[in-house]
PDB file of N, CA, C, O and CB in Angstrom:
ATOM      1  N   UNK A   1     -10.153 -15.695  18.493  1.00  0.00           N
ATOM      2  CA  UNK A   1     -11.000 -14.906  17.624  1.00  0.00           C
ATOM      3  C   UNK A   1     -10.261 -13.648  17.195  1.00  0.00           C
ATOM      4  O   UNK A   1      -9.649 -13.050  18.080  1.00  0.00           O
ATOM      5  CB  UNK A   1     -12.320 -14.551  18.324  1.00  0.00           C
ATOM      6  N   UNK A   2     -10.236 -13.214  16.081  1.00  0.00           N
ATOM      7  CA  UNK A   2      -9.521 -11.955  15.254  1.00  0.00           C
ATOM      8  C   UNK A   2     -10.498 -10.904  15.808  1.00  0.00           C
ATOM      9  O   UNK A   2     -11.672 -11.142  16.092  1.00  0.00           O
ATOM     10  CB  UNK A   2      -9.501 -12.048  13.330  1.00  0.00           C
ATOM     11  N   UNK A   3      -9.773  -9.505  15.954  1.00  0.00           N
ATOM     12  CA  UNK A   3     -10.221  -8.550  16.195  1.00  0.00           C
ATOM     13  C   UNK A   3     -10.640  -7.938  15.073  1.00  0.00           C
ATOM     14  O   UNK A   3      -9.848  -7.915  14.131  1.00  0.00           O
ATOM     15  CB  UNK A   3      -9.539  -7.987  16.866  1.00  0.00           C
ATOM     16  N   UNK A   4     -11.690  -7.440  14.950  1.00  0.00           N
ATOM     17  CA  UNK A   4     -12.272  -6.625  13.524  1.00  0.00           C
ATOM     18  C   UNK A   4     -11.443  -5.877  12.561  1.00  0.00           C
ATOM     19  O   UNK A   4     -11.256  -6.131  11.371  1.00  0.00           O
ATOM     20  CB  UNK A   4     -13.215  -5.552  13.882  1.00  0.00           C
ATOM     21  N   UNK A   5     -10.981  -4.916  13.272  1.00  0.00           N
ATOM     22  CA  UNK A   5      -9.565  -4.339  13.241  1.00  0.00           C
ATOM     23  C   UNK A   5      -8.648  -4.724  11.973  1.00  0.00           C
ATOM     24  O   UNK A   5      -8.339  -4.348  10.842  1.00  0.00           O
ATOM     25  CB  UNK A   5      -8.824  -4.834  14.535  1.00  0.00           C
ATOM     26  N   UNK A   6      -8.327  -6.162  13.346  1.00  0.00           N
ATOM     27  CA  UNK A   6      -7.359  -6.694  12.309  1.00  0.00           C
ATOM     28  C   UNK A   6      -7.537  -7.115  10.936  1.00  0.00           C
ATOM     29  O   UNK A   6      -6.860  -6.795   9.959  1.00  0.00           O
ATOM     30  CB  UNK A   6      -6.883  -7.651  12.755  1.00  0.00           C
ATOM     31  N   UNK A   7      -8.458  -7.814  10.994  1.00  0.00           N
ATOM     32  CA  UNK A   7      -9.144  -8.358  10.194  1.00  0.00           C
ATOM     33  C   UNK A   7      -9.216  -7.061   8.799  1.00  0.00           C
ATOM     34  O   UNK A   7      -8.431  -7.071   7.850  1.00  0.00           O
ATOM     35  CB  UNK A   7     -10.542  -8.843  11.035  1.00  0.00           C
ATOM     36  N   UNK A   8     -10.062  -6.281   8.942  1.00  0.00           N
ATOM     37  CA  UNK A   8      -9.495  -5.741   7.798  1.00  0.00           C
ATOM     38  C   UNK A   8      -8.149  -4.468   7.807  1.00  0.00           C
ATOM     39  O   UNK A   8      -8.358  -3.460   7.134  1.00  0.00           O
ATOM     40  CB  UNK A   8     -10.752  -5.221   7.146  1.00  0.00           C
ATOM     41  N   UNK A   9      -7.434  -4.528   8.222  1.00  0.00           N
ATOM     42  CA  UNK A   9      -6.116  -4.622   8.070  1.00  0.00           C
ATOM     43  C   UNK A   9      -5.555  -5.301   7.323  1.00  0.00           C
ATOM     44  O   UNK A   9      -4.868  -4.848   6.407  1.00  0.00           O
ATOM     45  CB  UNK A   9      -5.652  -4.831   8.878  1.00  0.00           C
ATOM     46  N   UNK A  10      -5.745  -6.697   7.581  1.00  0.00           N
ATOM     47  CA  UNK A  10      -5.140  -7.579   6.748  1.00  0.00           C
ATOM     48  C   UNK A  10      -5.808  -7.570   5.248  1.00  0.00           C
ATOM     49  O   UNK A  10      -5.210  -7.592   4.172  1.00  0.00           O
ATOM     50  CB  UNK A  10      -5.209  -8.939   7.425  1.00  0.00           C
ATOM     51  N   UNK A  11      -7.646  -7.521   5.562  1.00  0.00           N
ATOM     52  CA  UNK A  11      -8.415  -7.388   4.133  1.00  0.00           C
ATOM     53  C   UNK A  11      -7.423  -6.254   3.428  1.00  0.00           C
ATOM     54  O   UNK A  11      -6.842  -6.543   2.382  1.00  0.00           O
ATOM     55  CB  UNK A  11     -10.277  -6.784   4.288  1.00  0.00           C
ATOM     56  N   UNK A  12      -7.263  -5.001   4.026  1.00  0.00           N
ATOM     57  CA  UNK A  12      -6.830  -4.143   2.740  1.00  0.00           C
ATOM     58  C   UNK A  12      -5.372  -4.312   2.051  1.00  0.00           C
ATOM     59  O   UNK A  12      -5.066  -4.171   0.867  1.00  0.00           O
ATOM     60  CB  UNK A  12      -6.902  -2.645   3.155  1.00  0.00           C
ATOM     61  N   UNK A  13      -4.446  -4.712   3.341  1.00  0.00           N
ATOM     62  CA  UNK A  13      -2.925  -5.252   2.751  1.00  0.00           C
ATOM     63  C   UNK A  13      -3.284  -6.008   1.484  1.00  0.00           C
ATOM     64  O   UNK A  13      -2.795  -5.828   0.369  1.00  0.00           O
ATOM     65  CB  UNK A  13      -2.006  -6.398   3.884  1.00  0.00           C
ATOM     66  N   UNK A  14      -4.258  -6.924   1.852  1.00  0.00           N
ATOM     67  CA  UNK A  14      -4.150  -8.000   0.587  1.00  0.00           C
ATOM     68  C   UNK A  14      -4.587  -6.854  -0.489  1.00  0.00           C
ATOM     69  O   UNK A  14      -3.756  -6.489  -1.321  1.00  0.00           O
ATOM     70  CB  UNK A  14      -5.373  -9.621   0.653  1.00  0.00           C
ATOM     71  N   UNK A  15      -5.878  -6.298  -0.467  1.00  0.00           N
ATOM     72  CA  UNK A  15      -6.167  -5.499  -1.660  1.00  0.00           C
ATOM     73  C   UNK A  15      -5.075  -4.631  -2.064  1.00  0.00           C
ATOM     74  O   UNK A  15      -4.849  -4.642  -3.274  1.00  0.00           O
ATOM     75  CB  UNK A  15      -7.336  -4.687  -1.464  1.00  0.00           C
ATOM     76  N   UNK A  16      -4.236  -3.775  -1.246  1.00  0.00           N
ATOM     77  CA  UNK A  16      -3.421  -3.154  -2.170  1.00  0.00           C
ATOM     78  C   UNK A  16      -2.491  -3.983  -2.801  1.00  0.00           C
ATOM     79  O   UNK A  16      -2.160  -3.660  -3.942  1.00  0.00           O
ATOM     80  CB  UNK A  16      -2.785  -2.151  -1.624  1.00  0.00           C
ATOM     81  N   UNK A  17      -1.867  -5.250  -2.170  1.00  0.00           N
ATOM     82  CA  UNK A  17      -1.161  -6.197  -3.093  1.00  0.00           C
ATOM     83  C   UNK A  17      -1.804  -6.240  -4.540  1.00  0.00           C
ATOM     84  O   UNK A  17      -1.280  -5.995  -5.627  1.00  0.00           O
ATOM     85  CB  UNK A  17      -1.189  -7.653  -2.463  1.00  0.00           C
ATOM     86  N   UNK A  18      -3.168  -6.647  -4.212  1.00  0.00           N
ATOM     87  CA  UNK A  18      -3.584  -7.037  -5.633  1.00  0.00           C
ATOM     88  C   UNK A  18      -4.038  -6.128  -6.399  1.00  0.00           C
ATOM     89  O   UNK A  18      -4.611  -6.454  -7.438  1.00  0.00           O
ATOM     90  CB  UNK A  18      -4.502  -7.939  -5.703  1.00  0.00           C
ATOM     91  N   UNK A  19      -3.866  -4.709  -6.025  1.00  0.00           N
ATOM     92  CA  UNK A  19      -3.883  -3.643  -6.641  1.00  0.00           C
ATOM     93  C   UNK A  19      -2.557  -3.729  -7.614  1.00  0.00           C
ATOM     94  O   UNK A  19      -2.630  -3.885  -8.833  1.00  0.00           O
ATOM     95  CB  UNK A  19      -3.974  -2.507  -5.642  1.00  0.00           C
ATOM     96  N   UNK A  20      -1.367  -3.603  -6.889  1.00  0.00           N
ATOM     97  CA  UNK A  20      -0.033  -3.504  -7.267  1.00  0.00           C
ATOM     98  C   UNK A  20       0.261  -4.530  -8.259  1.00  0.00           C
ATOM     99  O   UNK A  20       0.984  -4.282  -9.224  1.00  0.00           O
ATOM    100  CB  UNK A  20       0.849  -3.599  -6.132  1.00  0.00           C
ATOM    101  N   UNK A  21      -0.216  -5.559  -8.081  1.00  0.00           N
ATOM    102  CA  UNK A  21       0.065  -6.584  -8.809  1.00  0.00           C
ATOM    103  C   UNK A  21      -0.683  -6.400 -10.241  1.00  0.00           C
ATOM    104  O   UNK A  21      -0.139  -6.340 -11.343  1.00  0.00           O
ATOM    105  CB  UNK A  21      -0.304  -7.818  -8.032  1.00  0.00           C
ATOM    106  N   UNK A  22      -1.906  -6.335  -9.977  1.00  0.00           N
ATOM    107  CA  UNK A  22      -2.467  -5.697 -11.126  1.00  0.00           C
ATOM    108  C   UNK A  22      -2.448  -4.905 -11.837  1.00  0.00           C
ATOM    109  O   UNK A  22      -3.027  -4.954 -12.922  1.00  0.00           O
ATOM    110  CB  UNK A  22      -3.062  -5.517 -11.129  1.00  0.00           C
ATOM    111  N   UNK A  23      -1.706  -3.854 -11.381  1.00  0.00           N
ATOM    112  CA  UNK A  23      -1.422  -2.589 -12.425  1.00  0.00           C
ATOM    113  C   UNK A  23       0.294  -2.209 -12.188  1.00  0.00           C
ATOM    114  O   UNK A  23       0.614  -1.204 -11.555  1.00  0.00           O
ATOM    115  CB  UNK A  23      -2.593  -0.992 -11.944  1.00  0.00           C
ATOM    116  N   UNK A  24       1.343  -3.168 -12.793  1.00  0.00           N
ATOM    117  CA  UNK A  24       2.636  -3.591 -11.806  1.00  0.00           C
ATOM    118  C   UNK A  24       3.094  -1.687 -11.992  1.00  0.00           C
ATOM    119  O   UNK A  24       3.929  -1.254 -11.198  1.00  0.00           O
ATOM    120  CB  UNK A  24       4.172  -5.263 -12.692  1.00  0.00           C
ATOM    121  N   UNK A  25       2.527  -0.777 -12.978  1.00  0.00           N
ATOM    122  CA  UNK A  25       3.306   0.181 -13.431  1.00  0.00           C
ATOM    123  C   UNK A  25       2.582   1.583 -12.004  1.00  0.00           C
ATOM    124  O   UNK A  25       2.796   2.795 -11.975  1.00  0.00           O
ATOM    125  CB  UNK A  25       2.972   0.423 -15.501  1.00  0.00           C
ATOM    126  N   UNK A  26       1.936   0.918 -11.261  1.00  0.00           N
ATOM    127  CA  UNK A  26       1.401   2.403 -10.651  1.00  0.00           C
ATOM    128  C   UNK A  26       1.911   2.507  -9.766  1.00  0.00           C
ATOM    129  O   UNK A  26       2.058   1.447  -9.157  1.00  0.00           O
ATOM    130  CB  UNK A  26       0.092   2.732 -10.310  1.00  0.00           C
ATOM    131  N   UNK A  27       2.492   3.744  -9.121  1.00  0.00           N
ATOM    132  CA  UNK A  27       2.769   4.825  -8.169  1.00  0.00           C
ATOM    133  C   UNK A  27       2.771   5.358  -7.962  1.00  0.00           C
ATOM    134  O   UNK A  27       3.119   6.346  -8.607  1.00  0.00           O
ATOM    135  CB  UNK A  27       3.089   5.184  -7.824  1.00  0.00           C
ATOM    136  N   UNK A  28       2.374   5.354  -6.770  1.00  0.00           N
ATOM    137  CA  UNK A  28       1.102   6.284  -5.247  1.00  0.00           C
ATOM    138  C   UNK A  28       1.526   7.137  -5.231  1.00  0.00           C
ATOM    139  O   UNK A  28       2.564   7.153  -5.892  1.00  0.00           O
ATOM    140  CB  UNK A  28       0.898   5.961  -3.528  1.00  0.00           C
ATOM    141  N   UNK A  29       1.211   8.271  -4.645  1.00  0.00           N
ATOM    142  CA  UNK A  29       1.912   8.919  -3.330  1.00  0.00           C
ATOM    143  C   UNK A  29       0.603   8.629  -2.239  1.00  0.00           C
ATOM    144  O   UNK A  29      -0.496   8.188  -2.573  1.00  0.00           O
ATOM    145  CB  UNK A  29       2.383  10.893  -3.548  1.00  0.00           C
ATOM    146  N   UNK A  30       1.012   8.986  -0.901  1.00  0.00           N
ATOM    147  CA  UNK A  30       0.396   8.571   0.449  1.00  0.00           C
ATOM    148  C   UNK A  30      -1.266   9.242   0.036  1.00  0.00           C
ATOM    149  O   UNK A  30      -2.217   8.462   0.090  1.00  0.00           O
ATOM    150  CB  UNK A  30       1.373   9.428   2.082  1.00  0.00           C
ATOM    151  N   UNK A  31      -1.521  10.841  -0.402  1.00  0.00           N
ATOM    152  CA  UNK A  31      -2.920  11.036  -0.587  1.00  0.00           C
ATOM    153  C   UNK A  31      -3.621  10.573  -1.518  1.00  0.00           C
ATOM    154  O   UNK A  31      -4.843  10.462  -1.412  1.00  0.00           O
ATOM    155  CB  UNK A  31      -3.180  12.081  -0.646  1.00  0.00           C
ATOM    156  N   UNK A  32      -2.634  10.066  -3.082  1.00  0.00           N
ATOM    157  CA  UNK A  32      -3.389   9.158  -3.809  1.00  0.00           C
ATOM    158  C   UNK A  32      -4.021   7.668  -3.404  1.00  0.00           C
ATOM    159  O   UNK A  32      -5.058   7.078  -3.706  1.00  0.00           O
ATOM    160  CB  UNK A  32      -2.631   9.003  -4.762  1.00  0.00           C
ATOM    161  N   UNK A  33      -3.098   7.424  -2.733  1.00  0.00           N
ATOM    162  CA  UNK A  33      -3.493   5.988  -1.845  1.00  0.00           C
ATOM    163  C   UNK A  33      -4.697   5.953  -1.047  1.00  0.00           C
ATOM    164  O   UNK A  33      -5.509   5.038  -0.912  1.00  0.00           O
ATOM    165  CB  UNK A  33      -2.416   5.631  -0.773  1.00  0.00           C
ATOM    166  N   UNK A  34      -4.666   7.331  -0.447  1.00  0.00           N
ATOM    167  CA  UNK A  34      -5.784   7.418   0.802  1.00  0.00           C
ATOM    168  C   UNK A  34      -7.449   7.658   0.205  1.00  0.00           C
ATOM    169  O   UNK A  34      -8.574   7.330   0.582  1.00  0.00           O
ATOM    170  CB  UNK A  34      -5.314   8.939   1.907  1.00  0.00           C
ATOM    171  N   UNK A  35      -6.826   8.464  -0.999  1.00  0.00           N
ATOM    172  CA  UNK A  35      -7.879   8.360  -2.140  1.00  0.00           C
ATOM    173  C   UNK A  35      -8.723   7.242  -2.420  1.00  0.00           C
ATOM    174  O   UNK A  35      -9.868   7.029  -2.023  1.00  0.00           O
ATOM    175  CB  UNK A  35      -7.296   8.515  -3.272  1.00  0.00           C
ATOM    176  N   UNK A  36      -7.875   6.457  -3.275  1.00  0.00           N
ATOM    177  CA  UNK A  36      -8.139   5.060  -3.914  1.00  0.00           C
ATOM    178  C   UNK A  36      -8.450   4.285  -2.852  1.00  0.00           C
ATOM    179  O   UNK A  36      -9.366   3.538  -3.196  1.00  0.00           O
ATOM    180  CB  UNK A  36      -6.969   4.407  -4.717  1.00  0.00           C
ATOM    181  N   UNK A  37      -8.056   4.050  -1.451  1.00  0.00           N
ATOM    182  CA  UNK A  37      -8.884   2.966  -0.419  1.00  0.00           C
ATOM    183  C   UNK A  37      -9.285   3.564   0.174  1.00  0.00           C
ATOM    184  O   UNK A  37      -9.629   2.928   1.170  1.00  0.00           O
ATOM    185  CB  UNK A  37      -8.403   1.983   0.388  1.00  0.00           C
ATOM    186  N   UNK A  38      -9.609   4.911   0.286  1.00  0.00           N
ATOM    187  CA  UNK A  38     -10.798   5.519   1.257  1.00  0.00           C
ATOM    188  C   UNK A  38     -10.568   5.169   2.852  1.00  0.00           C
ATOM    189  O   UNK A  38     -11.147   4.562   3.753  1.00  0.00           O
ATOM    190  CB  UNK A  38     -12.360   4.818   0.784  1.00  0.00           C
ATOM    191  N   UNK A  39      -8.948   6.192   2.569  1.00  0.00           N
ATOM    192  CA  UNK A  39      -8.343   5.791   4.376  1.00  0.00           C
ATOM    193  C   UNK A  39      -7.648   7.365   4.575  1.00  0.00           C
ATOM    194  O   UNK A  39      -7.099   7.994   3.670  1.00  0.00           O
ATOM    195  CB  UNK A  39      -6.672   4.051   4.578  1.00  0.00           C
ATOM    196  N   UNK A  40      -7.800   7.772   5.832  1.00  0.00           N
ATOM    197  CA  UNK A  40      -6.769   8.887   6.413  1.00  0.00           C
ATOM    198  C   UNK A  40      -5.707   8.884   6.020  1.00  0.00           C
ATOM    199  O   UNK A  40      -5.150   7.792   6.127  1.00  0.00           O
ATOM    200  CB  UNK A  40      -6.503   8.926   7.647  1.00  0.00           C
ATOM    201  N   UNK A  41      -4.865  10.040   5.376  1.00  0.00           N
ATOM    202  CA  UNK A  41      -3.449   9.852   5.057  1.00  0.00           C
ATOM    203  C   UNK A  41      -2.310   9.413   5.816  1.00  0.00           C
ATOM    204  O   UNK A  41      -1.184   9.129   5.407  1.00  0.00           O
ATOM    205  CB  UNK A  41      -3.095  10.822   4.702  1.00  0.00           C
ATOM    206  N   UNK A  42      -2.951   9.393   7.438  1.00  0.00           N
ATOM    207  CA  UNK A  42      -2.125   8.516   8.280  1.00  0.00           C
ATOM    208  C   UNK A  42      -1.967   7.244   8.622  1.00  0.00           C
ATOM    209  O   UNK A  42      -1.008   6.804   9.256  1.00  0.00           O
ATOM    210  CB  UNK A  42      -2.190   8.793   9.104  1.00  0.00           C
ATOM    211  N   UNK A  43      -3.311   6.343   8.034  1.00  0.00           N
ATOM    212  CA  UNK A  43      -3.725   5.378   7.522  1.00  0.00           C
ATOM    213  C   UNK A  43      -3.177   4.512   6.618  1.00  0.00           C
ATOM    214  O   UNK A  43      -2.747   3.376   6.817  1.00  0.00           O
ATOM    215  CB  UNK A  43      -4.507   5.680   7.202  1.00  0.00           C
ATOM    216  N   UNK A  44      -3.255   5.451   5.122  1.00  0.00           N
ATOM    217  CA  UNK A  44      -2.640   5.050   4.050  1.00  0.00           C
ATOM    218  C   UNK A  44      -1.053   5.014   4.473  1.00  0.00           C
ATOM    219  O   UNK A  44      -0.527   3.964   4.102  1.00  0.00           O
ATOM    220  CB  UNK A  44      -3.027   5.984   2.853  1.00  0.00           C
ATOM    221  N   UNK A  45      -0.172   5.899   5.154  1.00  0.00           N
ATOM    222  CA  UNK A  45       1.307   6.161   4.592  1.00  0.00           C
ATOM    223  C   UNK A  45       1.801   4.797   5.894  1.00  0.00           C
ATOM    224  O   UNK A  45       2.722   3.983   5.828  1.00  0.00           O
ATOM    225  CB  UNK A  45       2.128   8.333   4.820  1.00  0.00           C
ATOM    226  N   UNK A  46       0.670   5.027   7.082  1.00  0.00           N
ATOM    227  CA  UNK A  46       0.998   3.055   7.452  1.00  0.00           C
ATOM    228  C   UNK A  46       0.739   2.124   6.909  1.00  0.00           C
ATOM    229  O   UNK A  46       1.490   1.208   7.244  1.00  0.00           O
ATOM    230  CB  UNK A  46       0.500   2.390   8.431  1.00  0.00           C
ATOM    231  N   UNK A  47      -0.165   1.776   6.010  1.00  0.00           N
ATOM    232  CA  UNK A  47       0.272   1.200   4.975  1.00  0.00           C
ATOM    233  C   UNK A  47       0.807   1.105   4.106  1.00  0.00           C
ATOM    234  O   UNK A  47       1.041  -0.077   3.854  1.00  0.00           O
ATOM    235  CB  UNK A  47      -0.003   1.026   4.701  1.00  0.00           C
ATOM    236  N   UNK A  48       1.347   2.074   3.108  1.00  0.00           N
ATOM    237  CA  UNK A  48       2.115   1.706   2.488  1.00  0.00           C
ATOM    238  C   UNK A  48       3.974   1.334   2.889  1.00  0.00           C
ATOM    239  O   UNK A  48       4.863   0.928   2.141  1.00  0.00           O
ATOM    240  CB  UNK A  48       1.767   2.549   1.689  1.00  0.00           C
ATOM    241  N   UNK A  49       3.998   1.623   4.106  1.00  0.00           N
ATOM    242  CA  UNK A  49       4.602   1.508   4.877  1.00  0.00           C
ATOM    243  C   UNK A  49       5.231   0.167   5.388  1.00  0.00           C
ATOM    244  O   UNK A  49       6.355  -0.335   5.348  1.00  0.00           O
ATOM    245  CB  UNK A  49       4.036   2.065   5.468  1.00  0.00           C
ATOM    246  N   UNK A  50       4.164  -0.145   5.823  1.00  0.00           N
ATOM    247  CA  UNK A  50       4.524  -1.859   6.111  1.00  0.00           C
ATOM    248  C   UNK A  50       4.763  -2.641   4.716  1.00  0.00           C
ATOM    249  O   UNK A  50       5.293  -3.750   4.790  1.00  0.00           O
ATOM    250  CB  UNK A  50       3.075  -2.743   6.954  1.00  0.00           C
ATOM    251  N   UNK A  51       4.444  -2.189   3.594  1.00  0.00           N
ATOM    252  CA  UNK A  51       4.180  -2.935   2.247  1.00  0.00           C
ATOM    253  C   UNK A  51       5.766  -2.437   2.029  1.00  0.00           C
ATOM    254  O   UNK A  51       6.441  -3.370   1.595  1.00  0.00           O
ATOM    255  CB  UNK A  51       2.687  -2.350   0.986  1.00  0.00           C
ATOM    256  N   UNK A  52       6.454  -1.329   2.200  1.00  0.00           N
ATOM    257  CA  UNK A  52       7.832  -1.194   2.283  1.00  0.00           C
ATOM    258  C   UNK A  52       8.661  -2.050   3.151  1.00  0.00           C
ATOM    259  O   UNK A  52       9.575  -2.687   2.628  1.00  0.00           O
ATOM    260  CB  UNK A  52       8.057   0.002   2.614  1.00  0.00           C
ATOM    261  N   UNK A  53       8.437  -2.141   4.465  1.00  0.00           N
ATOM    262  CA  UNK A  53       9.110  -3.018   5.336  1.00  0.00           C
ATOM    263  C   UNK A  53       8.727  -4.545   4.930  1.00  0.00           C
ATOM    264  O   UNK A  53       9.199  -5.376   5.707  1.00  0.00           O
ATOM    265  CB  UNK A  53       8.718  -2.655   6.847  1.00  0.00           C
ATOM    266  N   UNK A  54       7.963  -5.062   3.866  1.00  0.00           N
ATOM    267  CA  UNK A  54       8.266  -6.413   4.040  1.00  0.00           C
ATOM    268  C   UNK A  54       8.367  -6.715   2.631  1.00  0.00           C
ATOM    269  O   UNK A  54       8.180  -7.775   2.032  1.00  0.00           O
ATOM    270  CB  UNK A  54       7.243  -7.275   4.875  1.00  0.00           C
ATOM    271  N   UNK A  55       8.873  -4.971   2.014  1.00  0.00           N
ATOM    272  CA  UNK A  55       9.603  -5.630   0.563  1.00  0.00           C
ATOM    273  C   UNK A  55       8.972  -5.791  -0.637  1.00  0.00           C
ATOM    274  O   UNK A  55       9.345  -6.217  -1.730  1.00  0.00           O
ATOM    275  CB  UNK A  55      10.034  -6.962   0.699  1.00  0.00           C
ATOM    276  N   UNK A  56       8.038  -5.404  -0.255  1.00  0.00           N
ATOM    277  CA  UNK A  56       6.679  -5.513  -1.720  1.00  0.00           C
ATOM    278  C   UNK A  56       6.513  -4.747  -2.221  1.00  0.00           C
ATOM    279  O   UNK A  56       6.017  -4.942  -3.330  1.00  0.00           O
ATOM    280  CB  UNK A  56       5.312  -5.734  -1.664  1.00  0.00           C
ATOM    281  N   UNK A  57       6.829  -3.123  -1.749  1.00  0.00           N
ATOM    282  CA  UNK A  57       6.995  -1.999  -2.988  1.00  0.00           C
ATOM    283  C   UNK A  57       8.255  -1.137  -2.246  1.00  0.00           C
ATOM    284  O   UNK A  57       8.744  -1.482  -1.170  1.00  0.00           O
ATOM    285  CB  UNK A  57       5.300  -0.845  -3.352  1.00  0.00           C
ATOM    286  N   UNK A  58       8.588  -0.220  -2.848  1.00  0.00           N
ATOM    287  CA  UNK A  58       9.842   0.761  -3.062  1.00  0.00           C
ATOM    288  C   UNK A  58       9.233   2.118  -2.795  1.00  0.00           C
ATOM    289  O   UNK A  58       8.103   2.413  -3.183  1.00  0.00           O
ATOM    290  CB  UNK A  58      10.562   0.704  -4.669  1.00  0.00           C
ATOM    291  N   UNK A  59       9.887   2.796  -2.233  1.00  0.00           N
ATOM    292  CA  UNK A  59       9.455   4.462  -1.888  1.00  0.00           C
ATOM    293  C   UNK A  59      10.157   4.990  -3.280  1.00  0.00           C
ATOM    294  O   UNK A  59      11.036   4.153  -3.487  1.00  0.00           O
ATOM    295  CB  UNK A  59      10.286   5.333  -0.125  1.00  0.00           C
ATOM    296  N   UNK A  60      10.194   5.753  -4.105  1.00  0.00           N
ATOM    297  CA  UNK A  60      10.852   6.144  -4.884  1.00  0.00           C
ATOM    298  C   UNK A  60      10.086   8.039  -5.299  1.00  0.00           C
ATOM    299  O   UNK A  60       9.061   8.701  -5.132  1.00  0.00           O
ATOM    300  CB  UNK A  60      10.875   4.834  -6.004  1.00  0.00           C
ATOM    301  N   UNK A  61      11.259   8.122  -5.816  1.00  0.00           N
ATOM    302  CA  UNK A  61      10.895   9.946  -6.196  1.00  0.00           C
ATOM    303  C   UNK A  61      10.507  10.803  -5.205  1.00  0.00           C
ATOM    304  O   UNK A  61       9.666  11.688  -5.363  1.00  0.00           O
ATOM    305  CB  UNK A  61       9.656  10.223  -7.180  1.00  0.00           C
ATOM    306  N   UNK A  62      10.978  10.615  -4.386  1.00  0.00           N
ATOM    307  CA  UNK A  62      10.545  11.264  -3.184  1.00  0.00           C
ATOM    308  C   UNK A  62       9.459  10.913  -2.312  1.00  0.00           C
ATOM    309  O   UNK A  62       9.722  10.566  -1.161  1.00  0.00           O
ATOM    310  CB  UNK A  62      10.311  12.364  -3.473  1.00  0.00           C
ATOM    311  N   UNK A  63       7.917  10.973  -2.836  1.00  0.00           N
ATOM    312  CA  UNK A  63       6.699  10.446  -1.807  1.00  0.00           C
ATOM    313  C   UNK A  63       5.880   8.798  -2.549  1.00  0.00           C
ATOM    314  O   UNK A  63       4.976   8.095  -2.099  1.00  0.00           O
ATOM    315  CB  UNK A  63       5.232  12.056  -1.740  1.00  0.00           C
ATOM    316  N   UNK A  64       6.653   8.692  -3.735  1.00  0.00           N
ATOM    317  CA  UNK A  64       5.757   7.401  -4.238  1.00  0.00           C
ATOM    318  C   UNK A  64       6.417   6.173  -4.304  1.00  0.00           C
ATOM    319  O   UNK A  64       7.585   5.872  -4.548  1.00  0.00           O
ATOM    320  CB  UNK A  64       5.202   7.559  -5.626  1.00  0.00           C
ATOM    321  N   UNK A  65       5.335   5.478  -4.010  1.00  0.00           N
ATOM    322  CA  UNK A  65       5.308   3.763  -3.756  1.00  0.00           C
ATOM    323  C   UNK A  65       4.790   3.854  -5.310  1.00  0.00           C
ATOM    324  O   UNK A  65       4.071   4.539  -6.038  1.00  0.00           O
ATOM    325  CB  UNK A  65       4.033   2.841  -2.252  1.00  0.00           C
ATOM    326  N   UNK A  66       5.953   2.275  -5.332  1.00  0.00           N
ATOM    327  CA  UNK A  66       5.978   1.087  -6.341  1.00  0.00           C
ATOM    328  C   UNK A  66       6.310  -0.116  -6.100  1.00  0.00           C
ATOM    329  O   UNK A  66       6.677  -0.524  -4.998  1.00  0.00           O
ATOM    330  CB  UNK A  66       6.686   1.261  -7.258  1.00  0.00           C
ATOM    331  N   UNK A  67       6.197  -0.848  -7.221  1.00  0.00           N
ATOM    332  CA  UNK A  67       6.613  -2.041  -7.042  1.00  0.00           C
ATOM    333  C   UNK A  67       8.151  -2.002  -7.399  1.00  0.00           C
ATOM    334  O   UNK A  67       8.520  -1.191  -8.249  1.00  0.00           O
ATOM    335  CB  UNK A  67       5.773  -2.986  -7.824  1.00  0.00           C
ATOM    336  N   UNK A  68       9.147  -2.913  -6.740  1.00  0.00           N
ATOM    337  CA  UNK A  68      10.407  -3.124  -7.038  1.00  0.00           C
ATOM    338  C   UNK A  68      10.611  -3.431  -8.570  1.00  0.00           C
ATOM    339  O   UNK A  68      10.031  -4.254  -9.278  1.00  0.00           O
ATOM    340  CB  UNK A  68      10.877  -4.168  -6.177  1.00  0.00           C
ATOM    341  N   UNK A  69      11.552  -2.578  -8.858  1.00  0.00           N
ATOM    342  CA  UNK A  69      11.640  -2.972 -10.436  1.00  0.00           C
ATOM    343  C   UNK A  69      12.349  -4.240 -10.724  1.00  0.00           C
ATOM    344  O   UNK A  69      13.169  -4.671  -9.914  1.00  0.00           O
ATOM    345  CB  UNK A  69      12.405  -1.873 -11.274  1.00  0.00           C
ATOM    346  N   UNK A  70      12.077  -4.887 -11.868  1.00  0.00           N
ATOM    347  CA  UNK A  70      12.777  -6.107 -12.274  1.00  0.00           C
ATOM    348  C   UNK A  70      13.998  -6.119 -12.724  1.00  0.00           C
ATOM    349  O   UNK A  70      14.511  -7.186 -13.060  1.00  0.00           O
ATOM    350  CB  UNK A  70      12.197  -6.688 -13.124  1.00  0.00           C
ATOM    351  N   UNK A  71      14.770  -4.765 -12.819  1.00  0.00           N
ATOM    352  CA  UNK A  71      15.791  -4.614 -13.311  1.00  0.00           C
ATOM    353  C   UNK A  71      16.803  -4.515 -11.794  1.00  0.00           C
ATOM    354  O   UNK A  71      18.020  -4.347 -11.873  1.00  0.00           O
ATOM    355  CB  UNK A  71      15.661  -3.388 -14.380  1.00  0.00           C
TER     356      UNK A  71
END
């Protein structure tokens, strides 16, 4: 049985994917993020975090997440 927890953990990974995916041009920084999913900024910057470690967006300009450019 999944721990609640996890469970949405995983619910929001997927949503910010399909955030990102959906709007391929936006980037965060950690309090805009925490904003938009209504999470602690220590919250958000672990997530966007792990979405860095497995390659799905880019830290860039100093504090903002994107998606990897196609170029």
């Amino acid at each position: 049985m999944m721990h609640p927890t996890e469970n949405t953990r995983e619910d929001l990974t997927l949503r910010a994917r399909a955030e990102f995916r959906e709007m391929p041009g936006m980037c965060l920084t950690t309090a805009q993020a925490a904003r938009l999913w209504q999470l602690s900024p220590a919250r958000a910057e672990e997530l966007l975090s792990d979405l860095v470690q497995a390659g799905f967006l880019v830290r860039r300009e100093g504090q903002r997440y994107r998606l990897p450019s196609s170029v």
